[in-house]
VEXPA-397267 format. One line per field, with one value per atom (N, C-alpha, C, O, CB): residue number from 1; residue in one letter; atom name; x, y, z. Coordinates in steps of 0.02 Angstrom, whole numbers, plus 50000, padded with zeros to 5 digits. Each point is the difference from the previous one (the first is absolute). Glycine has a CB too. Layout:
N
n [NUM; ...]
res [A; ...]
atom [CA; ...]
px [X; ...]
py [Y; ...]
pz [Z; ...]
This chain:
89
n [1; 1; 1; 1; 1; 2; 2; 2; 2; 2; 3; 3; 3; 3; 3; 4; 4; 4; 4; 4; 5; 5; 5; 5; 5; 6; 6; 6; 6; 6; 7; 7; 7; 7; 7; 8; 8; 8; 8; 8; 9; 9; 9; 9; 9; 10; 10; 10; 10; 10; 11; 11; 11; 11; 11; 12; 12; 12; 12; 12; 13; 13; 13; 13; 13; 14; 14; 14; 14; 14; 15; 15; 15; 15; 15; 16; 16; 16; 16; 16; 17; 17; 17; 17; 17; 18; 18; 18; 18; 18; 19; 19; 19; 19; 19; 20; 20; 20; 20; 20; 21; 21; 21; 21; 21; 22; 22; 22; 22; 22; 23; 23; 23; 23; 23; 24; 24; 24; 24; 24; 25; 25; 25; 25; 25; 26; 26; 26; 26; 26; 27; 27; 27; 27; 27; 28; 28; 28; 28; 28; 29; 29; 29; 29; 29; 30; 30; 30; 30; 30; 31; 31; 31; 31; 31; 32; 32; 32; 32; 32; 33; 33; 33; 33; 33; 34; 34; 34; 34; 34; 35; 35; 35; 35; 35; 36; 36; 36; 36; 36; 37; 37; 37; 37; 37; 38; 38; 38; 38; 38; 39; 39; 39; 39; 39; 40; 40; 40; 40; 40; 41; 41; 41; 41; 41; 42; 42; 42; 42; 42; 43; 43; 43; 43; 43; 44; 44; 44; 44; 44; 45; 45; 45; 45; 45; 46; 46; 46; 46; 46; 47; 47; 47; 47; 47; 48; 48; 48; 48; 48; 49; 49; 49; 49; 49; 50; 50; 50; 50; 50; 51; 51; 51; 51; 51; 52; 52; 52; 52; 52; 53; 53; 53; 53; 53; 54; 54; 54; 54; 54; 55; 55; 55; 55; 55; 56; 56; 56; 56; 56; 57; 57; 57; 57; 57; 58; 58; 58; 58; 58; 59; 59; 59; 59; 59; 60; 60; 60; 60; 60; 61; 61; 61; 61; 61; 62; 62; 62; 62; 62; 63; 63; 63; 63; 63; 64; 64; 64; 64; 64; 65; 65; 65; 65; 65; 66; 66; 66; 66; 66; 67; 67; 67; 67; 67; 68; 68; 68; 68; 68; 69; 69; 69; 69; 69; 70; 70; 70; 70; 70; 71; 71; 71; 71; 71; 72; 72; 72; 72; 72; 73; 73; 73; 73; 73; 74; 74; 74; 74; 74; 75; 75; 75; 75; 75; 76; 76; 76; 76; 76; 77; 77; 77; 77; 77; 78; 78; 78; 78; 78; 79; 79; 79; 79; 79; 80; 80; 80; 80; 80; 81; 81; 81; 81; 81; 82; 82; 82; 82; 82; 83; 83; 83; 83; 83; 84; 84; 84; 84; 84; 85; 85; 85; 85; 85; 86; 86; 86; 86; 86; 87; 87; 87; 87; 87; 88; 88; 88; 88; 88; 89; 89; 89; 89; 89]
res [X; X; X; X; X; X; X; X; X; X; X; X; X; X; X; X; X; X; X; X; X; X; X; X; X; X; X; X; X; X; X; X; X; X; X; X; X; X; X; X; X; X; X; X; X; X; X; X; X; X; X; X; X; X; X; X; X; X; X; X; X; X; X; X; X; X; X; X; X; X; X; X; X; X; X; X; X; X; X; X; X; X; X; X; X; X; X; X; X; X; X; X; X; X; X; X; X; X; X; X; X; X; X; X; X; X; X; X; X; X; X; X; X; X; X; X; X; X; X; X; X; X; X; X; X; X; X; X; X; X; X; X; X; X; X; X; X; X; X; X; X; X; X; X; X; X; X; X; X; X; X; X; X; X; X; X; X; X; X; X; X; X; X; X; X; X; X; X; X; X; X; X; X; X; X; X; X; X; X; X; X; X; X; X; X; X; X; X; X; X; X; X; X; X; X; X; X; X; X; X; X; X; X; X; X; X; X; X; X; X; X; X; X; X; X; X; X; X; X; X; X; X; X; X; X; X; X; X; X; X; X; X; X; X; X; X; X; X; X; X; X; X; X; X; X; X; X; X; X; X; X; X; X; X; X; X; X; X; X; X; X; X; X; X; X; X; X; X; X; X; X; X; X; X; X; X; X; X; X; X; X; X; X; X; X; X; X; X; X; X; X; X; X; X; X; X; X; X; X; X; X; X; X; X; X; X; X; X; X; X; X; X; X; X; X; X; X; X; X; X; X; X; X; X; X; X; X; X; X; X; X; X; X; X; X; X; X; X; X; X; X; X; X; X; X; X; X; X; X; X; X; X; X; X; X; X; X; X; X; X; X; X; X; X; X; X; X; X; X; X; X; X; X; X; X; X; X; X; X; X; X; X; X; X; X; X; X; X; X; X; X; X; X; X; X; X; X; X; X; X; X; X; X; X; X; X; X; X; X; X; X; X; X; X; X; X; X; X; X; X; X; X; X; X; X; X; X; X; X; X; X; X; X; X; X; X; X; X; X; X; X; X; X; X; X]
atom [N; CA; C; O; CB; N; CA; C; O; CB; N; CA; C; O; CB; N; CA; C; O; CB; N; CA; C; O; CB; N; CA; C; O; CB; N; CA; C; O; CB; N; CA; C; O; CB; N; CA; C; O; CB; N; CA; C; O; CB; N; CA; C; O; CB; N; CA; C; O; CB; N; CA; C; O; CB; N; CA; C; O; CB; N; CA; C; O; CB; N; CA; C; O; CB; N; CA; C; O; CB; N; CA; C; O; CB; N; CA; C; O; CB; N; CA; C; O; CB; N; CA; C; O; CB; N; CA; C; O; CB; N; CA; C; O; CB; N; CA; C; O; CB; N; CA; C; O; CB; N; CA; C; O; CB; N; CA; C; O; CB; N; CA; C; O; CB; N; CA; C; O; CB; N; CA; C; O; CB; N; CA; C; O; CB; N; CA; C; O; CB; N; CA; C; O; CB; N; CA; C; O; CB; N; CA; C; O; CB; N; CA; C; O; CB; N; CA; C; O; CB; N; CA; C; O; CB; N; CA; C; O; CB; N; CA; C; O; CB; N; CA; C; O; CB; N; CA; C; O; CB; N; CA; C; O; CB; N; CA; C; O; CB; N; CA; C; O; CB; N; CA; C; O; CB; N; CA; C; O; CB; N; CA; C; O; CB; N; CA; C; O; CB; N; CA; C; O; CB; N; CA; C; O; CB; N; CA; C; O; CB; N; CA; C; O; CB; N; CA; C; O; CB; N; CA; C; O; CB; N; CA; C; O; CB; N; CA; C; O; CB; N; CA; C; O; CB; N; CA; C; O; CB; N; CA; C; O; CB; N; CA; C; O; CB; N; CA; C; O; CB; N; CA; C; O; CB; N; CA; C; O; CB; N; CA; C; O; CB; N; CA; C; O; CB; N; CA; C; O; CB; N; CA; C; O; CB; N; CA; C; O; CB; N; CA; C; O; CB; N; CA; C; O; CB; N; CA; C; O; CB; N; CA; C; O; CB; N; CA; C; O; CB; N; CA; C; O; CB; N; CA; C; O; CB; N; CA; C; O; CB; N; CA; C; O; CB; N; CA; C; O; CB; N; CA; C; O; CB; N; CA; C; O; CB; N; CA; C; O; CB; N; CA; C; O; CB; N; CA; C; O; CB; N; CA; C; O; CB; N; CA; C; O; CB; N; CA; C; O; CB; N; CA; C; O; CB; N; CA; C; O; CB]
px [63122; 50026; 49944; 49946; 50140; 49932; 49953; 50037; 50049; 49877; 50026; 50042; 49958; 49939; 50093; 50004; 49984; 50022; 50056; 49955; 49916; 50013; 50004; 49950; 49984; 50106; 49973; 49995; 50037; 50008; 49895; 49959; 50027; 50000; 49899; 50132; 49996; 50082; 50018; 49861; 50165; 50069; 49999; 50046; 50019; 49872; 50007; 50037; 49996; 49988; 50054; 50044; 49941; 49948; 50174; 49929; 49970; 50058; 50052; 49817; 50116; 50073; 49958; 49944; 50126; 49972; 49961; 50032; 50053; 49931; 49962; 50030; 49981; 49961; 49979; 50104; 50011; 50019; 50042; 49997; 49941; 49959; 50064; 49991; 49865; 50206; 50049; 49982; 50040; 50033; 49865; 49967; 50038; 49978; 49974; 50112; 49999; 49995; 50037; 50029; 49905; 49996; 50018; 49993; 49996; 50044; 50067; 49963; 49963; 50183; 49877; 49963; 50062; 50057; 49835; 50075; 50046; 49946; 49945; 50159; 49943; 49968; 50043; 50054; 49875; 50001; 50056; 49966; 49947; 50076; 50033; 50003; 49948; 49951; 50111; 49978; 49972; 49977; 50044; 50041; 49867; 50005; 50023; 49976; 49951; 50096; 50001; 49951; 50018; 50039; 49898; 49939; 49999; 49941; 50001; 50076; 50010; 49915; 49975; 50164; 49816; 49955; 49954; 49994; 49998; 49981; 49968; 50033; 49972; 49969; 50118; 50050; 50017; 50016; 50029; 49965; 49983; 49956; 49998; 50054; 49888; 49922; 49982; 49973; 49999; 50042; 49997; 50021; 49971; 50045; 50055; 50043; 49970; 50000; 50127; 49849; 49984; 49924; 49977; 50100; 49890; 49936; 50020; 49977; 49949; 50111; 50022; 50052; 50019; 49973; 50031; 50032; 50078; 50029; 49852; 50142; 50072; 50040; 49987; 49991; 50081; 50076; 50004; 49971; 50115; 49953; 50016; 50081; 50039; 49857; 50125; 50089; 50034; 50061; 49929; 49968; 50028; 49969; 49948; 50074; 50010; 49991; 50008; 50017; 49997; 49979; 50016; 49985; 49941; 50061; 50047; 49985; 50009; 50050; 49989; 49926; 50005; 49985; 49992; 49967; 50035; 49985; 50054; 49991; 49866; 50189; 50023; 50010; 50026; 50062; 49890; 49982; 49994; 49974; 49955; 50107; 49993; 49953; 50018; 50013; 49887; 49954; 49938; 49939; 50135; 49982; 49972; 50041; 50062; 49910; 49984; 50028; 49993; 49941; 50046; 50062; 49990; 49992; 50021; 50032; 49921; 49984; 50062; 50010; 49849; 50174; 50048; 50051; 50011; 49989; 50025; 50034; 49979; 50029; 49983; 49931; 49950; 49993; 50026; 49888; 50058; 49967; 50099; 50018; 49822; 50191; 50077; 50018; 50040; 50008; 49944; 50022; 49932; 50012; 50019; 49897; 49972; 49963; 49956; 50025; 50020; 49982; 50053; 49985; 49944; 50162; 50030; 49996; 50047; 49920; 49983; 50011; 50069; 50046; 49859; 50108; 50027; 49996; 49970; 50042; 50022; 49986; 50014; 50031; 49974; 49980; 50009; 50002; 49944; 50005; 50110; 49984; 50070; 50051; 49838; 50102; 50055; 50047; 49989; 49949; 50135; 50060; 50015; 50034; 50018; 49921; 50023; 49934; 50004; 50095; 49832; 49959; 49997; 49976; 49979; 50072; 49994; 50038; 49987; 50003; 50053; 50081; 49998; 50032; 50001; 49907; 49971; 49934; 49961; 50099; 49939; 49943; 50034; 50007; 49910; 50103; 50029; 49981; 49993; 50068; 49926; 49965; 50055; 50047; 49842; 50115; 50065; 50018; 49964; 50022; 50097; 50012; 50021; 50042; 49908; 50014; 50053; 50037; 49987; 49936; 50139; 50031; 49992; 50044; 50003]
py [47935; 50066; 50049; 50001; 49964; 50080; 50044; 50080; 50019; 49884; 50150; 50064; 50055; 50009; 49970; 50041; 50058; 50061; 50020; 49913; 50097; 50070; 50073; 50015; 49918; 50105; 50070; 50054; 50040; 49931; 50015; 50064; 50064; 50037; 49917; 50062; 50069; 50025; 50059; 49964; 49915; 50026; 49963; 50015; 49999; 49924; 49983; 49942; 49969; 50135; 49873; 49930; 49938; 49995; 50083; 49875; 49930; 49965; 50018; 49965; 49954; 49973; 49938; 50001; 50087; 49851; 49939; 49963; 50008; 49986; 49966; 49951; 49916; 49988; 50110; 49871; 49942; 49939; 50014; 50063; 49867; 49939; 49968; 49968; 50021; 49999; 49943; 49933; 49955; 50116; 49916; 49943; 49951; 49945; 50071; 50014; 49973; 50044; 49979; 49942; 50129; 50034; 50075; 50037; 49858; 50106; 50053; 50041; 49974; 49935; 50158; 50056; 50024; 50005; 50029; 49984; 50051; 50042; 49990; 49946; 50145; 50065; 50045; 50029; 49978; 49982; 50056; 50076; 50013; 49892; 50143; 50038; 50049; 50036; 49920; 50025; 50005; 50097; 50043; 49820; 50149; 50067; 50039; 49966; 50010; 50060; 50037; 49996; 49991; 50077; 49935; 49997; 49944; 49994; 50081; 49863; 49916; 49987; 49955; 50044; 50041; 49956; 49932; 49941; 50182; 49912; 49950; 49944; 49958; 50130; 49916; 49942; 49972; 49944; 50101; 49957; 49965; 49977; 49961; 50082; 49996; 49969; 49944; 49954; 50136; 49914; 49939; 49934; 49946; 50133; 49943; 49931; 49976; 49938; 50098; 49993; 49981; 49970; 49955; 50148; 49916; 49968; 49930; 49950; 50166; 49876; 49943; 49958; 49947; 50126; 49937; 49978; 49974; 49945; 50043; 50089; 49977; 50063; 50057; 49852; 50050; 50044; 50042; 49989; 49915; 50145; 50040; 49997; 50046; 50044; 49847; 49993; 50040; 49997; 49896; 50149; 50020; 50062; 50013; 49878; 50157; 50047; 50040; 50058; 49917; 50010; 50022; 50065; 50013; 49882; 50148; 50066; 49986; 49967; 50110; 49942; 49976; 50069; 50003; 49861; 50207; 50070; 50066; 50061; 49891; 50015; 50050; 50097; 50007; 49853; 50178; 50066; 50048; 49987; 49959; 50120; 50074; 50012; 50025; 50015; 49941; 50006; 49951; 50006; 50049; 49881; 49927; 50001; 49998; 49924; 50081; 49970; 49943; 49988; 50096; 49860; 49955; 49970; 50033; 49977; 49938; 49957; 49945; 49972; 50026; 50001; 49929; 50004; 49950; 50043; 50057; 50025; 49963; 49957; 50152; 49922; 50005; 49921; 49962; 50174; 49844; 49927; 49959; 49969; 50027; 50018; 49947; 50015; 49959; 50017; 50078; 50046; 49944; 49964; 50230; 49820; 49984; 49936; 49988; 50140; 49828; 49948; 49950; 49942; 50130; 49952; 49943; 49997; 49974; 49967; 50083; 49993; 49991; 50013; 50041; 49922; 50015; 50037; 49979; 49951; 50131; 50035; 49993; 50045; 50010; 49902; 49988; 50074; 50011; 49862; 50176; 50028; 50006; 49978; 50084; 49972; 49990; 50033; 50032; 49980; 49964; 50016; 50077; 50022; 49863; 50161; 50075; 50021; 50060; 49957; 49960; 50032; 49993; 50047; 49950; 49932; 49967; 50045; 50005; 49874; 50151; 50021; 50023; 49984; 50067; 50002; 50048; 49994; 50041; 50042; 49817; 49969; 49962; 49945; 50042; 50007; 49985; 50012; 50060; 49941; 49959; 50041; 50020; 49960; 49966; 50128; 50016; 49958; 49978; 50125; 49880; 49983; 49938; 49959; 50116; 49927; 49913; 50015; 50048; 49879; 50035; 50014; 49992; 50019; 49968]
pz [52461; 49995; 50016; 49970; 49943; 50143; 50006; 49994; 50034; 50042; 49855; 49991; 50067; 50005; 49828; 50197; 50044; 49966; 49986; 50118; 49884; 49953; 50033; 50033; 49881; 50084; 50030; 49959; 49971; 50122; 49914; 49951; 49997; 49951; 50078; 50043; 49976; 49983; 49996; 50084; 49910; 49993; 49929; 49961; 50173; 49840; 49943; 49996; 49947; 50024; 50075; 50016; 50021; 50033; 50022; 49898; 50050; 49994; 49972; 50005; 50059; 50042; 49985; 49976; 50137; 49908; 49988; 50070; 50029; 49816; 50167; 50074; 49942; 49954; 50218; 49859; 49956; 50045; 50043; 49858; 50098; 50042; 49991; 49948; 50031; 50041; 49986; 50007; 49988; 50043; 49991; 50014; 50055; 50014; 49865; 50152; 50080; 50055; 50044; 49918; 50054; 50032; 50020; 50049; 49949; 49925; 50007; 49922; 49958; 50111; 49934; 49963; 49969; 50022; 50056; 49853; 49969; 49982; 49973; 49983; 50080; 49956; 49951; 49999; 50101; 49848; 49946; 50019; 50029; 49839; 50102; 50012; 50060; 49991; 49899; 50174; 50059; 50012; 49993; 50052; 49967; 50018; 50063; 50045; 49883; 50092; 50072; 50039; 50058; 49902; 50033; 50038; 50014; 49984; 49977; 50058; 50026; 50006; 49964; 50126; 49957; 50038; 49958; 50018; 50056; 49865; 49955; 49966; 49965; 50022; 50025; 49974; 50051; 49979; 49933; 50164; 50066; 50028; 50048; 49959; 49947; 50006; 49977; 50030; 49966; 49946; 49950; 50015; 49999; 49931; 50090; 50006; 50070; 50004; 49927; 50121; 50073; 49978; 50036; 50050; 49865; 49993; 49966; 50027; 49962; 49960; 49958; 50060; 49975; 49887; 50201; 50031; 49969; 50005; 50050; 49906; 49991; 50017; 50018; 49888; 50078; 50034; 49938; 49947; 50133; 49935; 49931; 49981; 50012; 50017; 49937; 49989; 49955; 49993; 50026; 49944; 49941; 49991; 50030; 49922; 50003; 49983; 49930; 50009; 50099; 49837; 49947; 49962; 49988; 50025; 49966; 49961; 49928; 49984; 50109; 49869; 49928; 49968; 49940; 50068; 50042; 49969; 50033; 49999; 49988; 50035; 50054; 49948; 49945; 50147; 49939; 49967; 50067; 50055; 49829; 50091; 50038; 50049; 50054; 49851; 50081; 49990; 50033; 49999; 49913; 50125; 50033; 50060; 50004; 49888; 50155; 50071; 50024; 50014; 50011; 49990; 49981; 50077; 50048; 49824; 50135; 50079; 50026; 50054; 49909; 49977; 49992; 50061; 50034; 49823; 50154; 50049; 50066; 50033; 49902; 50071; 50076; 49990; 50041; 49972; 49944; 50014; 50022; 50051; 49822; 50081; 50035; 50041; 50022; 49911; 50107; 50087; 50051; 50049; 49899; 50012; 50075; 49979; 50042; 50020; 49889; 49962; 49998; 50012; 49927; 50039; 49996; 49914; 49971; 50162; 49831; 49941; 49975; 50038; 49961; 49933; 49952; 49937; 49951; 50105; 49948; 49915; 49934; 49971; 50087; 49917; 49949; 49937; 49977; 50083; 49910; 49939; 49975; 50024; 50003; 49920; 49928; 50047; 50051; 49808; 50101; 50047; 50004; 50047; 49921; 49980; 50003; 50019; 50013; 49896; 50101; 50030; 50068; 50033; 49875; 50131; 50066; 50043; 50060; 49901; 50014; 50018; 50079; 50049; 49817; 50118; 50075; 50035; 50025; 49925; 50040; 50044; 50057; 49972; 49927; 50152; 50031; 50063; 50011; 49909; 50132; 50074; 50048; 50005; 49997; 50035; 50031; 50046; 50045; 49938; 50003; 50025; 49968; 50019; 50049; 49882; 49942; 49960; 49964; 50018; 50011; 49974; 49916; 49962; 50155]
């Protein structure tokens, strides 16, 4: 597990080793690059996506990573509701 912190919004996100090649990130930020960094240095895919904070106040990456990643988003059924990449049903 590696936490990618950003100092200056105060968030960290975690990238997490599925141990076959395939990545889960929790709570992914908007800003993607350091969470595409990571996984391209560790040489994995990113399958997953999990929100475990969704809030007013968090822009979240989960979106972006299942549009240009393929991810999956994994979050609670009344927070997930309006994670969806356009165009899925």
């Amino acid at each position: 597990m590696e936490p990618l912190v950003d100092e200056g919004l105060g968030n960290t996100c975690y990238l997490l080793d599925t141990g076959d090649g395939r990545a889960l990130v929790v709570d992914p930020p908007r800003d993607l690059r350091a969470v595409r960094a990571a996984a391209k240095r560790r040489g994995l895919r990113i399958a997953w996506a999990a929100e475990t904070h969704l809030h007013a106040d968090f822009l979240s990456g989960a979106v972006r990573l299942a549009a240009d990643d393929g991810a999956r988003i994994l979050a609670s059924a009344g927070g997930g509701a309006g994670l969806r990449p356009r165009g899925a049903g």
